[in-house]
N, C-alpha and C positions, 0 to 999 in steps of 0.2 A: 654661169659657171657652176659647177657641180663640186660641192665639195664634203666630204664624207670625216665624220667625227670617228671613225674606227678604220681610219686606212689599215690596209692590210701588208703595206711595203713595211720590210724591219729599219728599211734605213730612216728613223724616226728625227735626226738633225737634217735633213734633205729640206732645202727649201719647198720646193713641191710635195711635201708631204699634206694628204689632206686635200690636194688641188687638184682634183681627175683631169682638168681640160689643160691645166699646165703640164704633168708628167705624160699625158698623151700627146703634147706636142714634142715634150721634148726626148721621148724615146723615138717616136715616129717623124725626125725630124729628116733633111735629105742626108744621106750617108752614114746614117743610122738603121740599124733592124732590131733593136730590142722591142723585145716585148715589156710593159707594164707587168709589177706583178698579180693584178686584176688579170689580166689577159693571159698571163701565165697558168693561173689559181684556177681559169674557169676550163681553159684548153685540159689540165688535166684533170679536173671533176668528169669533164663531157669525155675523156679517153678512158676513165675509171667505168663510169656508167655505160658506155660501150661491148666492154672487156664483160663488164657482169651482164648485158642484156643478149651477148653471143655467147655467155658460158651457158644463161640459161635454157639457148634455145637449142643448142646442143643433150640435154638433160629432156629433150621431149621427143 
């Protein structure tokens, strides 16, 4: 079990807070499509660094 002393979800009284393998079950459960906010956090890093690796290849 994976569990992370600086989770990065705000809802800080959530019992899965801190428990990666519990809140990734329980977003990713059947009849559920949330995303984790890990999964959220990194989808927009990797669409940020995207955006800036097409701006720059535009500029050449």
């Amino acid at each position: 079990m994976k569990e992370r002393k600086e989770c990065p979800c705000k809802r800080v009284h959530c019992q899965r807070h801190g428990d990666c393998e519990a809140c990734w079950d329980h977003h990713h459960a059947p009849g559920k499509k949330m995303l984790t906010t890990c999964e959220r956090l990194r989808a927009k890093e990797e669409k940020k660094r995207a955006k800036e690796e097409k701006k720059e290849g535009k500029k050449k």
